[in-house]
C-alpha positions as CSV (number, residue, x, y, z in Angstrom):
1,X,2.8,-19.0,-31.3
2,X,2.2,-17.4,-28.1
3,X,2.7,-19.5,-25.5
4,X,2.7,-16.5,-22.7
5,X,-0.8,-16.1,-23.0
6,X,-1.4,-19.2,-21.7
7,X,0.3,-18.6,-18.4
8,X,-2.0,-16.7,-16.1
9,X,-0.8,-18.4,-12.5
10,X,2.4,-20.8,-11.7
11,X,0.2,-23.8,-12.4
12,X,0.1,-23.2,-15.9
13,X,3.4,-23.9,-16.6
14,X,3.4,-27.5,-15.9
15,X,1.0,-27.4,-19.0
16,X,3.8,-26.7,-21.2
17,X,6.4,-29.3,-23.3
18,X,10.0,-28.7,-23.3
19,X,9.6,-27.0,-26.9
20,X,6.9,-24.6,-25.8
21,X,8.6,-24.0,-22.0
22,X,11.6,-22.4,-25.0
23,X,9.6,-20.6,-26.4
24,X,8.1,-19.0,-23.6
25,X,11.7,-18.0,-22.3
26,X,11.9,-16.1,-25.5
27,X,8.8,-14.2,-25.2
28,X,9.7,-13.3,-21.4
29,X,12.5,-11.8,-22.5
30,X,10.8,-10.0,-24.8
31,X,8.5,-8.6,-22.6
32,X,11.1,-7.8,-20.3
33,X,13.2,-6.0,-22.7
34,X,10.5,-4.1,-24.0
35,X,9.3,-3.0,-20.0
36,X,12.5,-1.8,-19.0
37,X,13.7,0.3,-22.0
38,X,10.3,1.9,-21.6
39,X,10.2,2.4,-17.3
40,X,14.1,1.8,-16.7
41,X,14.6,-1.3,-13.8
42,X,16.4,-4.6,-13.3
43,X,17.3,-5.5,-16.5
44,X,20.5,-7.6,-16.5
45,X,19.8,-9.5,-13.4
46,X,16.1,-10.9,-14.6
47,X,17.2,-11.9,-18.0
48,X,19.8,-14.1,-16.4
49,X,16.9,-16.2,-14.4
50,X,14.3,-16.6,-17.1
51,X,14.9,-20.2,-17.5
52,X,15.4,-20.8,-14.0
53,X,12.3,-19.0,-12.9
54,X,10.4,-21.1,-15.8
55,X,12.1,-24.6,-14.2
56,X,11.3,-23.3,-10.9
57,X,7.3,-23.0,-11.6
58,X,7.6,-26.1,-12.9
59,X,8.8,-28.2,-10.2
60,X,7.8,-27.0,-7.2
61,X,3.6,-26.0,-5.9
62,X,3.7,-22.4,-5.4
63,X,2.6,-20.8,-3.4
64,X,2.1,-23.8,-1.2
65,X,6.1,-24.3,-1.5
66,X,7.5,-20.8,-0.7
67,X,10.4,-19.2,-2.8
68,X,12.1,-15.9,-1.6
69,X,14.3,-13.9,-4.1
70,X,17.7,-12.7,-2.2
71,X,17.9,-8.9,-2.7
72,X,14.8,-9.3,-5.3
73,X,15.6,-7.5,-8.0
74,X,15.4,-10.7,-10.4
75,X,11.8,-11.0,-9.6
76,X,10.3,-9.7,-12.3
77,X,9.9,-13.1,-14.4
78,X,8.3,-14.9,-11.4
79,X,5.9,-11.7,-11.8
80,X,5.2,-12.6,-15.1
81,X,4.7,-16.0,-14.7
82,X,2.4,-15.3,-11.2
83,X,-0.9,-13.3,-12.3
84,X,0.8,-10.6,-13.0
85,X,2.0,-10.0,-16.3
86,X,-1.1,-7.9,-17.5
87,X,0.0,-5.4,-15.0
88,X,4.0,-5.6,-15.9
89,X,4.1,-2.5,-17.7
90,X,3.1,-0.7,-14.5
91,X,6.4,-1.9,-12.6
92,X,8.2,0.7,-10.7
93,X,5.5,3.0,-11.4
94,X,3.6,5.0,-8.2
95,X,0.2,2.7,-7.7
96,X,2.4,0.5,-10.1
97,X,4.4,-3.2,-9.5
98,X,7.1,-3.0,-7.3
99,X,10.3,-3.8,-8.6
100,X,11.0,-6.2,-5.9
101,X,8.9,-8.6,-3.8
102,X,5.5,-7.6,-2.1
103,X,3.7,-9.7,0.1
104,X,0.7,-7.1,-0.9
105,X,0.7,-7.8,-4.2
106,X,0.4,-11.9,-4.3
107,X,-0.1,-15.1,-2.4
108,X,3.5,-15.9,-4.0
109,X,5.1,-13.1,-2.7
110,X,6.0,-14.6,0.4
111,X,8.4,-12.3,2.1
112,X,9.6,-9.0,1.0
113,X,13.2,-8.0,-0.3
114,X,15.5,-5.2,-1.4
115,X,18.9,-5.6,0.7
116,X,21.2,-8.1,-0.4
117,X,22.0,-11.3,1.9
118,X,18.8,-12.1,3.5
119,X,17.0,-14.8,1.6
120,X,18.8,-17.8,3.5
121,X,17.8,-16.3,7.0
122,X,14.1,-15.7,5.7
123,X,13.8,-19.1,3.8
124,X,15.1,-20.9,7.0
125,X,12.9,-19.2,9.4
126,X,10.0,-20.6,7.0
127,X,11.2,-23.8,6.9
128,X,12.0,-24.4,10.5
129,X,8.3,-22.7,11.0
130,X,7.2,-25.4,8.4
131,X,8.9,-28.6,10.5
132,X,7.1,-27.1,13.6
133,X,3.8,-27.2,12.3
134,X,4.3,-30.8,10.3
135,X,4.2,-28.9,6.9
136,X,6.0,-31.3,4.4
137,X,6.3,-28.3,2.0
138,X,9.5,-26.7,0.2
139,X,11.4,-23.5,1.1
140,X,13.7,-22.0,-1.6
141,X,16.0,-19.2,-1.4
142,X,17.4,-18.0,-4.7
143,X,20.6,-16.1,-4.0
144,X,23.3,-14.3,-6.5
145,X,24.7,-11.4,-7.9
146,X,27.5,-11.6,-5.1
147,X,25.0,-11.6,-2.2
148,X,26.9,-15.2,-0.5
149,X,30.0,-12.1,0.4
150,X,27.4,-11.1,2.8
151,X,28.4,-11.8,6.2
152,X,24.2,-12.4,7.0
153,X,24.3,-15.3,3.6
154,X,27.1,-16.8,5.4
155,X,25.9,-16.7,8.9
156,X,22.7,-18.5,7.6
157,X,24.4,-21.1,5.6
158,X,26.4,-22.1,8.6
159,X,22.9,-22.3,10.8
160,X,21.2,-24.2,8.2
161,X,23.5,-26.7,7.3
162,X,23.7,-27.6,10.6
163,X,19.6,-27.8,11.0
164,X,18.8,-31.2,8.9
165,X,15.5,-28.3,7.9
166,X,13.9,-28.6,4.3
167,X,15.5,-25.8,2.2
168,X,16.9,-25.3,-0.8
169,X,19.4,-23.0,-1.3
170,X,19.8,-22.4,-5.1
171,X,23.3,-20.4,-6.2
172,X,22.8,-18.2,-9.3
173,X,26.3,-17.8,-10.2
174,X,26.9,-15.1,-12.9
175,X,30.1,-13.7,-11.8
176,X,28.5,-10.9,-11.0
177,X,26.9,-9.0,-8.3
178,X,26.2,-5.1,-9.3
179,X,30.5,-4.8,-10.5
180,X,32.6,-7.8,-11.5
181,X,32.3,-10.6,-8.1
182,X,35.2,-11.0,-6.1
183,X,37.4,-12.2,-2.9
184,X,37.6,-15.8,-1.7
185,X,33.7,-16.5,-2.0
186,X,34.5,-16.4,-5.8
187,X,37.2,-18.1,-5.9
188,X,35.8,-21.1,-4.4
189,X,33.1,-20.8,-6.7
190,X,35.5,-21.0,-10.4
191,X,37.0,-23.9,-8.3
192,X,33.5,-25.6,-8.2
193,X,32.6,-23.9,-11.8
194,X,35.8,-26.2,-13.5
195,X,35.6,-29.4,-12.3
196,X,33.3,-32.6,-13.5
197,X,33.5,-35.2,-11.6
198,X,31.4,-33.5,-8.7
199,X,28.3,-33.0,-11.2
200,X,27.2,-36.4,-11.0
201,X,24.0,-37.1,-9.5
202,X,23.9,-38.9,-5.9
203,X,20.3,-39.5,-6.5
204,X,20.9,-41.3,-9.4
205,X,23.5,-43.8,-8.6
206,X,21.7,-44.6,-4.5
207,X,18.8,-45.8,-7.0
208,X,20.9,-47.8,-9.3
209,X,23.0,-49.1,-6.1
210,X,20.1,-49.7,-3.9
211,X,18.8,-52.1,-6.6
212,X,21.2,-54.8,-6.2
213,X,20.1,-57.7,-3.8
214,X,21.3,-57.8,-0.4
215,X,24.6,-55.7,-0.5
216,X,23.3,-52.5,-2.2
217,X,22.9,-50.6,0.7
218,X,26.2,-50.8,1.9
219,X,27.8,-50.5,-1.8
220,X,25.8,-47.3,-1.6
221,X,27.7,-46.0,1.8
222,X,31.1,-47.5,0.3
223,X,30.1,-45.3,-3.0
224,X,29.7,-42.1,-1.1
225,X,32.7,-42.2,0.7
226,X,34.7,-42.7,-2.6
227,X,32.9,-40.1,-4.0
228,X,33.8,-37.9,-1.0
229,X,37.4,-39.1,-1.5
230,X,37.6,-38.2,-4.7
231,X,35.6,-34.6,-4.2
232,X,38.5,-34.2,-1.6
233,X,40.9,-34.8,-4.0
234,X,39.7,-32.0,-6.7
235,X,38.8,-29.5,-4.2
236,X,41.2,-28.1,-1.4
237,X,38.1,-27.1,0.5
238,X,34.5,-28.8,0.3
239,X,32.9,-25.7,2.1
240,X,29.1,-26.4,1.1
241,X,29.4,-29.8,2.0
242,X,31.8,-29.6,5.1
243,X,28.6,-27.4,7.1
244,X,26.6,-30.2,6.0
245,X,24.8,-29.1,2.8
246,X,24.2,-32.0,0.1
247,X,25.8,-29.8,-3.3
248,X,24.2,-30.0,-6.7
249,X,26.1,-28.7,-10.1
250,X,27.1,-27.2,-11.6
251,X,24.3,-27.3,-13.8
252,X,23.3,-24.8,-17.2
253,X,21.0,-22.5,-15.5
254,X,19.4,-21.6,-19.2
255,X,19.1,-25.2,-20.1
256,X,15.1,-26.1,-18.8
257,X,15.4,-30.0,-18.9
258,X,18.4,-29.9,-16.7
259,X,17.3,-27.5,-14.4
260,X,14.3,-29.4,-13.9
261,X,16.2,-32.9,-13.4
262,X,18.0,-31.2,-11.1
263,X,15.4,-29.9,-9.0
264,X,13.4,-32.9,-8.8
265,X,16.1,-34.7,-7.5
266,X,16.9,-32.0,-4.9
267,X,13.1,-32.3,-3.7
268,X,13.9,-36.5,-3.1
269,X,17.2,-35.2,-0.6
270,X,16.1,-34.6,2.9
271,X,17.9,-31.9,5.2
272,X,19.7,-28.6,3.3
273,X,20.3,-28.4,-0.3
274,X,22.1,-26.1,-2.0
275,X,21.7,-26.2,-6.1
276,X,25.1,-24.6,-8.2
277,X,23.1,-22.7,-11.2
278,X,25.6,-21.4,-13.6
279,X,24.0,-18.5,-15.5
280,X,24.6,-15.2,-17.8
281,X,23.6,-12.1,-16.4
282,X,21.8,-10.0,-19.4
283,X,21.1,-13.2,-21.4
284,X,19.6,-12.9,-24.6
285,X,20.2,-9.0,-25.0
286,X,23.5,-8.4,-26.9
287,X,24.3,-5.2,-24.9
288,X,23.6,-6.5,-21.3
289,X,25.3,-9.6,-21.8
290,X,28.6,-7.1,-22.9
291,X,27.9,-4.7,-20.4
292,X,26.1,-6.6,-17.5
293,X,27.1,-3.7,-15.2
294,X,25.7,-0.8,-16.8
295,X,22.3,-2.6,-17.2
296,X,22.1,-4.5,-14.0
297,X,19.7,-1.2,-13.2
298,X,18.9,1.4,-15.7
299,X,16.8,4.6,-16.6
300,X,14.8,4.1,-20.2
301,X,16.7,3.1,-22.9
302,X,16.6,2.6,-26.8
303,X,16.7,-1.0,-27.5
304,X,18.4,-0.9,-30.8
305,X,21.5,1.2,-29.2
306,X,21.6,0.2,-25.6
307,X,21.6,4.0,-25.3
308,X,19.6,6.0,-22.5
309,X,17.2,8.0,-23.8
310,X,18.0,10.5,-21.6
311,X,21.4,11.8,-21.0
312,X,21.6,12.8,-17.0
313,X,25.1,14.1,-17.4
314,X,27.2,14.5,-14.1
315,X,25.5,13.7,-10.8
316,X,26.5,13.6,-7.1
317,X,28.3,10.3,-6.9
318,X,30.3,11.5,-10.0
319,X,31.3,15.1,-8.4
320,X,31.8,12.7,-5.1
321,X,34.2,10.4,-7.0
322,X,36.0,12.8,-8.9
323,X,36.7,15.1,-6.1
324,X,38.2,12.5,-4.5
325,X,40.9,11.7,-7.0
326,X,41.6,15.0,-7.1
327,X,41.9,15.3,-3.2
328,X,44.3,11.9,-4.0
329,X,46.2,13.6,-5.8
330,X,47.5,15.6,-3.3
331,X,47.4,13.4,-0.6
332,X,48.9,9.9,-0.9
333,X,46.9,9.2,2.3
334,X,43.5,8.8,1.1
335,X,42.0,5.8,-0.1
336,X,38.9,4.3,-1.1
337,X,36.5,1.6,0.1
338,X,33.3,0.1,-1.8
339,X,30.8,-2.2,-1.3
340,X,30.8,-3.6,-4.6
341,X,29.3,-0.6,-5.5
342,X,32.7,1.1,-7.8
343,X,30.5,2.5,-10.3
344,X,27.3,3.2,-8.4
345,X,29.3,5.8,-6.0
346,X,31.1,7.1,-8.7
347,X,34.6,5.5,-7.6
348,X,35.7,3.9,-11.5
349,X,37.9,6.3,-11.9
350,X,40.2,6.6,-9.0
351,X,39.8,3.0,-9.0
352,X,41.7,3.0,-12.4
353,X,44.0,5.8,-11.3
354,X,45.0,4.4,-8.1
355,X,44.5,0.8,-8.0
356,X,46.7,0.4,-5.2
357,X,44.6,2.6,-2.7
358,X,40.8,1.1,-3.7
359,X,39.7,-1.3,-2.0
360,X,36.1,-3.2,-3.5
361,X,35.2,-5.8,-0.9
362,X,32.2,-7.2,-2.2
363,X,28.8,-6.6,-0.7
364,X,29.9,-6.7,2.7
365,X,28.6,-3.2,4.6
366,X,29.9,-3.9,8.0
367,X,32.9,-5.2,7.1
368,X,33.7,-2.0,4.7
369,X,33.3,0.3,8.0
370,X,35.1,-1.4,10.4
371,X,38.3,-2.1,7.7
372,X,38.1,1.7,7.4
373,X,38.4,2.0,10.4
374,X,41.7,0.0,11.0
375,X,43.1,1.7,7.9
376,X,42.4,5.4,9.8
377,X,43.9,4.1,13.0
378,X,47.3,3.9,11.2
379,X,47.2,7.3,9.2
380,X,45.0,6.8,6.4
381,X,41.9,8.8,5.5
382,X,39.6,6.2,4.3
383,X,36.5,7.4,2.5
384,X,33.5,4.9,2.4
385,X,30.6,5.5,0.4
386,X,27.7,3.8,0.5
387,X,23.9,4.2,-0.4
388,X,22.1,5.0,2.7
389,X,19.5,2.4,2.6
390,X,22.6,-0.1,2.7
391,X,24.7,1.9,5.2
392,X,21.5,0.9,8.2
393,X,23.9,-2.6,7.9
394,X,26.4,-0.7,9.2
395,X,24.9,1.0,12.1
396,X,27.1,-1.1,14.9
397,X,30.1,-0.7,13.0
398,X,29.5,2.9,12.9
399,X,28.5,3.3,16.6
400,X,31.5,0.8,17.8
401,X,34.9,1.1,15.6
402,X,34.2,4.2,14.3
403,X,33.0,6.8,17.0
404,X,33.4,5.1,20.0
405,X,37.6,4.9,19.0
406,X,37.0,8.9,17.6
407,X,38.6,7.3,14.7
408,X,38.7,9.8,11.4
409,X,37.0,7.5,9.2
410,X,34.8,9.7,6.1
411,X,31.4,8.1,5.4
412,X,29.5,9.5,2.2
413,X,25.9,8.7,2.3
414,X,25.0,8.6,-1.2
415,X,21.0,8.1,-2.7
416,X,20.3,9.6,0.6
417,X,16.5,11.0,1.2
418,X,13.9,10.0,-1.4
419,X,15.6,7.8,-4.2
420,X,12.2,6.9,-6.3
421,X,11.3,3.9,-8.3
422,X,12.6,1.6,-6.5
423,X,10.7,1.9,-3.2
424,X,10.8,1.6,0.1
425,X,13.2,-0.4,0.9
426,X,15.3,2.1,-0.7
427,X,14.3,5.4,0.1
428,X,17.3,7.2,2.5
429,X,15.0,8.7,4.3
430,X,16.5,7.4,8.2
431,X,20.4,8.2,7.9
432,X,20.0,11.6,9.7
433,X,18.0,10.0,12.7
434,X,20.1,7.3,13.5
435,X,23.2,8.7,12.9
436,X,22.4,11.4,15.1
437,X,22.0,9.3,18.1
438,X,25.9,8.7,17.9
439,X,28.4,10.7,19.9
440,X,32.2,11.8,18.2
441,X,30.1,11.5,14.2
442,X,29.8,15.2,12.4
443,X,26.7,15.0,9.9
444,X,27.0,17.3,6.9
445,X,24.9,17.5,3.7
446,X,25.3,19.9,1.1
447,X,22.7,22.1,-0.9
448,X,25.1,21.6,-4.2
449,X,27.8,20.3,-6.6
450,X,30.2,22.8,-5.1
451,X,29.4,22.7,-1.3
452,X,30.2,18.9,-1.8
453,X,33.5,19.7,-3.1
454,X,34.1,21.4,-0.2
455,X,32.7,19.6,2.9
456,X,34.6,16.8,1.1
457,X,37.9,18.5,1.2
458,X,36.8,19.8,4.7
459,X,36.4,15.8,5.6
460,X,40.1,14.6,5.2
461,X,41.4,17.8,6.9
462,X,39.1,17.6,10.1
463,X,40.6,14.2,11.6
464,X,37.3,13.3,13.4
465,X,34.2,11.3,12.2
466,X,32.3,12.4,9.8
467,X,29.2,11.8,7.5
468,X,28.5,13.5,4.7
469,X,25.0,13.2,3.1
470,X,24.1,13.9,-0.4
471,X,21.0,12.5,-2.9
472,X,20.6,11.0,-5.8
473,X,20.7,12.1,-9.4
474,X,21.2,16.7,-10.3
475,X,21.9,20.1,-8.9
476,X,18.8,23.0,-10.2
477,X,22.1,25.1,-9.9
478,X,19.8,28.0,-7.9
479,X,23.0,29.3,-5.6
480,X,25.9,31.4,-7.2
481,X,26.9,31.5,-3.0
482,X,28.9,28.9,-1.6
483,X,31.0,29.9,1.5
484,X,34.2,28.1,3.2
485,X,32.8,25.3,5.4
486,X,33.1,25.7,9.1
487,X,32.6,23.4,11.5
488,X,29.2,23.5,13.2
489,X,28.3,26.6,11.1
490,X,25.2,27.3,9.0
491,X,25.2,29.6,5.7
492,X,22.6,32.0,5.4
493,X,21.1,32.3,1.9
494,X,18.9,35.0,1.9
495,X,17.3,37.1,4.8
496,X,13.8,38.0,6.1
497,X,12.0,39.8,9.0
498,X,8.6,37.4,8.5
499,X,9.6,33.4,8.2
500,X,12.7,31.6,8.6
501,X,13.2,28.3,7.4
502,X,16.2,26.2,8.3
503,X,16.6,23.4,5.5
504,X,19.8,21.1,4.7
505,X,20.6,19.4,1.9
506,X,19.1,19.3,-1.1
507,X,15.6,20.6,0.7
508,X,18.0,24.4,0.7
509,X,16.7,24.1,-3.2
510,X,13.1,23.6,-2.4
511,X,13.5,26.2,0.7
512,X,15.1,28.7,-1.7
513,X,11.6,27.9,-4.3
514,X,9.5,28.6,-1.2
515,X,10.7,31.9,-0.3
516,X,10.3,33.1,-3.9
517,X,6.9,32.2,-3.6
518,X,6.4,33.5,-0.3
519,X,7.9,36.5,-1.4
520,X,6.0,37.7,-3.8
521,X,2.7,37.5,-0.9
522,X,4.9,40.0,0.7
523,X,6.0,37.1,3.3
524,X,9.5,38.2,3.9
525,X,11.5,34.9,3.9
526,X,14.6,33.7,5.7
527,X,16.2,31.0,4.3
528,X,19.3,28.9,6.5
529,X,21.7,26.2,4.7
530,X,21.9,24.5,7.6
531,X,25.1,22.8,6.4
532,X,25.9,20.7,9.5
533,X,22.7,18.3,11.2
534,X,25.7,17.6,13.9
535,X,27.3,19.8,15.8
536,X,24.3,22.1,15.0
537,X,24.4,25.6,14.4
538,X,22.5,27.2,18.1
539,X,23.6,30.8,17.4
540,X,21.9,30.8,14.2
541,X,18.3,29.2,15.4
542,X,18.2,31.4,18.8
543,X,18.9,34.2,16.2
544,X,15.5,33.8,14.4
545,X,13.6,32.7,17.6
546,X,10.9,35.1,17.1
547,X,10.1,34.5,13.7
548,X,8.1,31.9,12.3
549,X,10.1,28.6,12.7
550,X,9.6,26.1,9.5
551,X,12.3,23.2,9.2
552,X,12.4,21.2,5.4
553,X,14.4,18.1,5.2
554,X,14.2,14.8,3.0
555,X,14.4,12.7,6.3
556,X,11.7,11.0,8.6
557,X,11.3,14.5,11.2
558,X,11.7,12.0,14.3
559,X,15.7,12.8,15.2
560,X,16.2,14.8,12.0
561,X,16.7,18.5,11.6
562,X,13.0,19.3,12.9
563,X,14.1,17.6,16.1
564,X,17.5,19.0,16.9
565,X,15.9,22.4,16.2
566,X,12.8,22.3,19.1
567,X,15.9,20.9,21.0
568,X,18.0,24.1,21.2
569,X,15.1,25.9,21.8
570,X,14.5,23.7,24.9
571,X,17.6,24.2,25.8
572,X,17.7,27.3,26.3
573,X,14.3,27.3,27.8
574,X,12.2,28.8,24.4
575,X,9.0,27.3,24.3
576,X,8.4,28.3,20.5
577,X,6.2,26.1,18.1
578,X,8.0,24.9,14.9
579,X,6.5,23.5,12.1
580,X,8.7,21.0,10.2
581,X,8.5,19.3,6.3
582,X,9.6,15.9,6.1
583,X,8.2,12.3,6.1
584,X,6.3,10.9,9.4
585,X,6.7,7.5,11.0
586,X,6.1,5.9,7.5
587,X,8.3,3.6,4.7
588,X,7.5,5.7,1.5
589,X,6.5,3.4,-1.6
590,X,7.9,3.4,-5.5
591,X,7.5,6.6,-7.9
592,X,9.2,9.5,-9.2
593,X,10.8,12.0,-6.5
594,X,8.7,14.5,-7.6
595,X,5.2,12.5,-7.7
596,X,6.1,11.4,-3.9
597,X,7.2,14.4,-2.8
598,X,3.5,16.2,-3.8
599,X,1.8,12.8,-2.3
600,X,3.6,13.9,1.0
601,X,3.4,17.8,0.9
602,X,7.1,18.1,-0.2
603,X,6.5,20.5,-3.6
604,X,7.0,24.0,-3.1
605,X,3.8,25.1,-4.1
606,X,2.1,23.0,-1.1
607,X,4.7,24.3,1.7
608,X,4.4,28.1,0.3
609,X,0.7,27.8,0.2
610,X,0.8,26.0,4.3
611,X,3.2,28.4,6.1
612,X,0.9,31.4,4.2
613,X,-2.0,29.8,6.9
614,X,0.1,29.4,9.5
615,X,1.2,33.2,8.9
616,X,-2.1,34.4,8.5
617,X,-3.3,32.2,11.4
């Protein structure tokens, strides 16, 4: 029996019995499984909310009710079950399915997502626009995978429990958000996990109350305040309800029938709801459901062995993590600060060798910046990395208890420039810009394994700010050169009377490819590591003013490298043209790094074959 078939829009699903609502969570996962191993994704995460995303469609009128997914990585069932299922195997692929949200792919897509802790802001701004316009409908924000550590989640709560507006919040607790959850946030959540008596149903016993004659309406006040009493009495803190949420659960968030008595009742509560859904991340696949980490996202993958079908062997984070421990090892001083993200920038194993000096503080950006900053201004050398999509969170922390106090802090700016499939909300492609608006920061970015090494060991002797900037995924390994780091000092790689291009980063690769090429047209070809965005190398630029200037960076070219070079050329009163490679006022969509780069004229072949007309021009 295929009971998927029959779903081709939310609608559908109210069609269904319990028995065949079961069997469709069955073939979801399925499909899911098979999507994944085959284009890599959100695995973990989407086969924790099958059943809840099945009870969901069931309940509530999308898209007139409007459901947004926090962080939105767990969308891929509501894909399924939305119109777009024929189309699934296309996720994450360029011209594809995002992996997350799009409000240009369907009427149920009502907002779009990628960062973590924004659904309860979003959700209440709909609502609140709902009351305004005398819309009775629902607003739901789904939120998990250790998104309530946000600061934002809990900032929204507070405003919405206080707003008597019509949303439901609905808690998918797995224990999990990317790494294992932690901090207080959890703790008050196995506190409301363990106990019983809170389960029961208000809904339920006001109807049975408010049937008796005459005094049932007051019996139902006298029965809330015992129940109160008694909530008070197995909880030290009733945080949910205390800002003025009425609390459901917990309830089995793979058990249909109760998920669906559950939200029915919510939908007969007026003012803020928030629904307790216990769940297992990676449900129904042996391997996620050990392992919920390593597949909460994951590259293609056999799904008899859990294994990756390709091995990508050591990458940036992992010559960033283990450089570290080394530099540890030599210095008691250093320590380590993660945004739940241990794994992701390669910090598992000084978090296993020093325990005492790592510090994982949930999904919590801002907070991870200005604790580094304390830490520094007693002696420490904390290192923080984090991805650079998520360290735009940060950008106040940066600016105010970091620079402003001149306060040796070490950011690493990992998946920085074009990060692929999973789109633009996650491309790095800003962290240069921004952060070069802010006095006291040095900006470095390394063209390999081994310059990393050594602008890292460079960070926790320079005792100032600093940012270093490196990308996702391999080294091509092109440069047997690597010289000492200096501060505000470029590297040059290879020299040339006809074109020089100035590139930092991982663009000195596709520099170095370009001058090859160039080469061989008898284009003689200078190529500069830039090394530092900030302080910038002057000496080096006004050195190779009267060549043809070309900058390459993996960066948006307003306030990148393309920028700081035509200003030293102002500077010093050279009006000089300069032609610069990088992405234009523009958020860059899902696909491979290599099939966005070509879309945007970032492959070798189409910058050798432009600065030939500009030569020839």
């Amino acid at each position: 029996m295929n009971i998927l078939n029959k779903i081709n829009k939310s609608e559908d699903i109210k069609k269904l019995n319990n028995k065949e609502k079961g069997i469709l969570a069955k073939e979801i996962r399925e499909l899911i499984l098979d999507v994944v191993s085959k284009n890599g994704g959100h695995l973990a995460s989407n086969l924790g909310v099958v059943e809840l995303t099945i009870a969901l469609h069931s309940v509530f009128n999308f898209p007139q009710d409007k459901i947004v997914w926090d962080v939105g990585h767990q969308s891929y069932v509501h894909k399924i079950l939305t119109g777009r299922k024929d189309r699934i195997y296309t996720i994450r692929k360029i011209n594809g399915l995002s992996g997350f949200p799009k409000t240009n792919e369907s009427e149920y897509d009502v907002f779009n997502t990628g960062h973590s802790s924004t659904s309860i802001s979003a959700s209440l701004g709909i609502a609140r626009a709902n009351k305004l316009m005398g819309n009775l409908n629902h607003t739901i924000a789904v939120i998990g995978d250790g998104a309530l550590t946000g600061g934002m989640a809990l900032e929204a709560l507070n405003d919405a429990g206080n707003s008597n507006a019509n949303i439901t919040v609905i808690l998918n607790d797995n224990e999990m958000s990317i790494s294992k959850n932690i901090g207080g946030m959890n703790n008050l959540l196995n506190l409301l996990r363990t106990r019983k008596l809170y389960t029961k149903s208000n809904y339920v016993i006001k109807n049975l109350l408010s049937k008796i004659p005459i005094i049932g309406p007051r019996l139902v006040v006298f029965f809330r305040r015992v129940k109160r009493m008694f909530k008070q009495l197995l909880l030290n803190t009733m945080y949910f309800e205390d800002i003025g949420f009425t609390y459901l659960g917990p309830v089995d968030g793979h058990d249909i029938k109760k998920l669906e008595n559950i939200l029915k009742e919510s939908k007969n509560i007026s003012g803020p709801v928030l629904i307790h859904v216990k769940t297992v991340k990676g449900k129904g696949y042996e391997f996620a459901e050990k392992y919920p980490d390593k597949f909460h996202s994951i590259s293609p993958f056999n799904i008899e062995t859990g294994e990756k079908k390709q091995n990508w062997g050591k990458d940036y984070s992992k010559v960033f993590g283990d450089t570290l421990t080394h530099l540890a090892d030599k210095n008691e001083k250093i320590v380590a600060i993660t945004a739940s993200m241990c794994q992701g920038t390669g910090l598992y194993e000084f978090s296993k060798k020093y325990p005492e000096r790592f510090f994982d503080i949930g999904i919590a950006e801002q907070h991870a910046l200005t604790l580094a900053s304390g830490m520094a201004s007693q002696g420490y050398i904390p290192v923080v990395p984090i991805y650079s999509s998520f360290l735009q969170r940060g950008f106040d922390q940066v600016i105010h208890d970091i620079c402003m106090n001149n306060i040796p802090v070490i950011i690493g700016i990992d998946r920085a420039g074009l990060v692929g499939n999973d789109g633009e909300t996650h491309q790095g492609i800003f962290d240069l810009s921004f952060l070069n608006l802010i006095p006291n920061l040095n900006i470095l970015s390394p063209k390999n394994f081994k310059e990393l090494e050594l602008m890292l060991e460079f960070a926790t002797k320079l005792n100032k700010p600093i940012a270093i900037r490196y990308p996702r995924g391999k080294e091509k390994s092109l440069f047997n050169k690597n010289d000492e780091i200096e501060l505000g000092k470029a590297e040059i790689i290879q020299e040339g009377k006809d074109v020089c291009i100035f590139a930092i980063g991982k663009m000195v690769e596709k520099a170095y490819e370009v001058a090859q090429i160039l080469n061989k047209e008898n284009i003689q070809t200078e190529v500069i590591n830039m090394r530092f965005l900030k302080p910038i190398d002057e000496d080096i630029i006004l050195k190779n003013k009267d060549k043809l200037l070309v900058t390459i960076e993996d960066n948006t070219l307003k306030g990148g490298l393309y920028t700081e070079v035509i200003n030293v050329l102002n500077k010093n009163n050279i009006l000089k043209k300069v032609y610069g490679f990088g992405y234009n006022d523009k958020f860059i969509e899902h696909g491979t790094i290599d099939e966005l780069e070509k879309k945007y004229g970032l492959d070798s072949e189409n910058i050798s074959r432009t600065i030939k007309k500009w030569i020839l021009n």
